[in-house]
N, C-alpha and C positions, 0 to 999 in steps of 0.2 A: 475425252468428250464422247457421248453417249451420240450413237448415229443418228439420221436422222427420222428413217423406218421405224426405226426404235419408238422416238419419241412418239410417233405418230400414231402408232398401234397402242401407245401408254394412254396417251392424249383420247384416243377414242375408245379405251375399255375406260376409263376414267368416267367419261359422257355417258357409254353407257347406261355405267354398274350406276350411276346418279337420276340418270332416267329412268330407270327399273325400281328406284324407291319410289318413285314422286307418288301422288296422291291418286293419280289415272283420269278419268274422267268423272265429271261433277256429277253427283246427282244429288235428287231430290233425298231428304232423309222418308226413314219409313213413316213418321206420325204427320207428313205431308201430302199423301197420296190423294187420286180422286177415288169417291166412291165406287162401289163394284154393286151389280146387280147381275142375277142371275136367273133363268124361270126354272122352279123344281117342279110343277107341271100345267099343263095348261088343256081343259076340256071344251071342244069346240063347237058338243052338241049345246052345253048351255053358260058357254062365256065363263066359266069358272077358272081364275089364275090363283096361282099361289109362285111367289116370287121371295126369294134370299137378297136381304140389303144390306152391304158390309159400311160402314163408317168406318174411314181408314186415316183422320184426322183427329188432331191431338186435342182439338176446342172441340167440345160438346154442340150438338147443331139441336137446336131450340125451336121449337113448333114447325115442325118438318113438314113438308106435303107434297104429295108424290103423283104425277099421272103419267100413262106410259100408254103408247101405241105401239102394236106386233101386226108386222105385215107377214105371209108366206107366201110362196112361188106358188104357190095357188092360188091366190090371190083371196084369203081367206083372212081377214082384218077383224083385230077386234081393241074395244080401246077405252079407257077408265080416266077422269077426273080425278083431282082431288082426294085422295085418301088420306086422311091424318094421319100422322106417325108421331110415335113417342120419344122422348129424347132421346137423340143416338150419341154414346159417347166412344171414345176409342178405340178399334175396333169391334164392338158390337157391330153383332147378326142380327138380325130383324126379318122374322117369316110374314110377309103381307100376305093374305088371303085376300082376293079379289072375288066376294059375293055372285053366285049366277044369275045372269041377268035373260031375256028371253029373248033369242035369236033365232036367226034364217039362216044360216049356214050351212050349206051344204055336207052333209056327215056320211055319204054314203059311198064305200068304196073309198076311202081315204087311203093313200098311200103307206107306206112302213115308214118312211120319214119323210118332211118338211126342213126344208133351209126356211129359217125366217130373220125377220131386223125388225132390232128391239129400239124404240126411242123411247127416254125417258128424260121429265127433265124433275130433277129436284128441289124444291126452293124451301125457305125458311128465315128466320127474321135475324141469323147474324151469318149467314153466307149468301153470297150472290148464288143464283139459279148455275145449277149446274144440268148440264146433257149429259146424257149415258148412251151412247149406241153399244146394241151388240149384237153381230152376224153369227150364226151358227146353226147349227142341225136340231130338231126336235125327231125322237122316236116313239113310235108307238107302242104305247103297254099292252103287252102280248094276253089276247082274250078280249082286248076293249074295242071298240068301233071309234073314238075319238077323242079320247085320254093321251095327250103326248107327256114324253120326258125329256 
């Protein structure tokens, strides 16, 4: 008869070498994901954005429309309606230009970078409205007075 230490250490490489196949933790597959936005640069003497829109779902999103608010620790806000966008289908990029509009913003002596938060919310006529936040750093294009990247 086989002891009983024996067993026990058989009994739990057994569990483990079984737990180490299994599947791990669940996730979302890739053609599920939310949207990603991203700002490729943002001018504050006259409100000019240009922003990267990834569609990371496997349904095509149909009459899309897009408005998004950028605050900075400087308190330097600026903020757009409604922009139509063209069918996004999976993963598609989509570069928005945001139009300059005529602002008061303070542009003088701007810092080398800005932390700012991005809100966006997404909507179109076969997805619910979706939010986009996103916290991070903008820098200044070296030579400009108020061109961040």
């Amino acid at each position: 008869m086989i002891n009983k230490k024996i067993q026990i250490c058989l009994l739990s490489l057994t569990i483990s070498l079984l737990s180490a196949c299994s599947s791990g933790i669940p996730r979302k597959p890739v053609n599920e994901l939310p949207s990603d936005i991203e700002i490729v640069s943002v001018n504050f003497s006259n409100a000019a954005w240009k922003l990267r829109l990834t569609h990371r779902q496997k349904e095509n999103r149909i009459n899309g429309v897009i408005g998004c608010d950028l605050g900075t620790d400087n308190d330097n806000t600026l903020a757009f309606d409604g922009i139509e966008l063209p069918e996004l289908s999976y993963q598609l990029t989509e570069v928005i230009d945001v139009p300059a509009i005529p602002t008061k913003l303070e542009t003088t002596d701007m810092p080398k970078k800005i932390n700012y938060q991005l809100y966006c919310e997404l909507t179109s006529e076969n997805f619910k409205t979706e939010v986009i936040r996103k916290n991070s750093v903008l820098y200044r294009v070296p030579g400009e007075e108020a061109l961040y990247r």
